[in-house]
N, C-alpha and C positions, 0 to 999 in steps of 0.2 A: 463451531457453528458452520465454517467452511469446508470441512471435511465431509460432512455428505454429500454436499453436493460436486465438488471434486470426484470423491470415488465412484458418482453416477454418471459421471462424463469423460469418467477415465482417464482421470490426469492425476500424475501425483504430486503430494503436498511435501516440501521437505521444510523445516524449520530451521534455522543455524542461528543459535542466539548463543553470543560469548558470555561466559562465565561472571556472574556478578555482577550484572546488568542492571539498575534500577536510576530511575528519576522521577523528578517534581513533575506529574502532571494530571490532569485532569482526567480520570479513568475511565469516563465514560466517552467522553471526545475520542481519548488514542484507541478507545475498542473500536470505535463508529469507525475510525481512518482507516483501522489495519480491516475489517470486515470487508469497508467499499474495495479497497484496494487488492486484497482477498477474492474477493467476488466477482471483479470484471477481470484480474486475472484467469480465473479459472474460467468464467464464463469464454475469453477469448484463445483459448487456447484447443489446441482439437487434442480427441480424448489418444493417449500415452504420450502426451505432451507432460511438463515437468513446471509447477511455480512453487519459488524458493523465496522464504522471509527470511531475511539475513537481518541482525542486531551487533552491531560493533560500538565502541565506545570511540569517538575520534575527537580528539583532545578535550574541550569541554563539553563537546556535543554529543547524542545519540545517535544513529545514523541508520534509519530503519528501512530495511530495500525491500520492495515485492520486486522479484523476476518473473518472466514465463517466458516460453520455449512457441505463444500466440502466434495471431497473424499478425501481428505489430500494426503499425500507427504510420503513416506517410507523412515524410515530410512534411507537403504542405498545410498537413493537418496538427502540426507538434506544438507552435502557435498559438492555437484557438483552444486546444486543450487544455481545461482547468478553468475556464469560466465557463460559468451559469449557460444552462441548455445549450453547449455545446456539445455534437459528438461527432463521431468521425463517420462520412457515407463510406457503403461496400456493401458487398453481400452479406457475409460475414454479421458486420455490425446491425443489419437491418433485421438480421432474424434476432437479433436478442434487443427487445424493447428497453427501454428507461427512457429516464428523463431527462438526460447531461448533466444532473448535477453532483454525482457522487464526487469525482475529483475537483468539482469545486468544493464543494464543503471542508475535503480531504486539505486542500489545499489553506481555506481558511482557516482549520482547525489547526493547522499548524504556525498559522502566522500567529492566530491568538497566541499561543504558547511562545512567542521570541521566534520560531523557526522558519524552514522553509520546503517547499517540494520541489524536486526537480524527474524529468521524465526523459528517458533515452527511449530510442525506438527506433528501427526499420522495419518498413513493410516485408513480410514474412521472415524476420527476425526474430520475434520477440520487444517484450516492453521490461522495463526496469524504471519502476517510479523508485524516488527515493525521499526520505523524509530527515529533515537535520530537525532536531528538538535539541536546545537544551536542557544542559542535567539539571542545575538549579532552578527551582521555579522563581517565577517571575509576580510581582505582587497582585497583579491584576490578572491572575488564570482565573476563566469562569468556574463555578461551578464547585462540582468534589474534587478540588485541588489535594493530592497526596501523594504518598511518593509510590509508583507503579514499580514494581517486583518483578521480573521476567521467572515465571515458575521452571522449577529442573525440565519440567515436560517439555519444554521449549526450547529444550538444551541438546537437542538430538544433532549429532554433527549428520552434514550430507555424507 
């Protein structure tokens, strides 16, 4: 879903998901995560820029990264990032609308799940959110709780 719009703004998509990757979780939640996060990556990156979705297994947890090669995020904005109608002012940010809520949602869909987000970033660095979920599910996951399969497709090494 993220790939069109990438290749229209001229950045590329790389995927690096390890081998045999799956857990307990709610499959429409983690698609909605990896989209937002997906999506303002690409959106903030200038085009032959590079965002990279890494999947590792790190002891019991999943550990799901978006990178990008963006204008990053300022310190003093790193913060206020992840709650509700926050975003970050710049030029940059002001030409792409929304509503601040993707990486909250991002964020609470992962706390549902046991987990957590965490976000690196310097201003004209790049961003690296990163998502822990645990593997096992938890009794209380909303929704279509099942176990989420990382396909071969998503198995492309960078």
């Amino acid at each position: 879903m993220v790939m069109v719009a990438a290749n229209e703004a001229g950045v590329e998509l790389v995927c690096d998901v390890a081998p045999g990757l799956s857990l307990m979780a709610d499959r429409r939640a983690l698609k909605q995560c990896l989209i937002n996060l997906l999506s303002n990556a690409v959106k903030f990156t200038l085009t032959e820029g590079k965002v990279t979705l890494r999947a590792r297994k790190v002891g019991s947890d999943i550990m799901l990264s978006v990178s990008d090669t963006g204008v990053g995020i300022p310190e003093k904005d790193l913060a206020r990032i992840g709650k509700p109608f926050e975003q970050v002012e710049g030029e940059m940010h002001r030409a792409h609308k929304g509503t601040g809520l993707g990486l909250s949602l991002v964020k609470a869909l992962a706390e549902l799940h046991g987990g957590a987000m965490a976000i690196e970033s310097a201003l004209g660095d790049g961003t690296t959110v990163t998502l822990s979920l645990p593997i096992a599910a938890r009794d209380d996951v909303p929704g279509d709780a099942g176990a989420v399969v990382f396909p071969e497709k998503f198995r492309v090494r960078a």
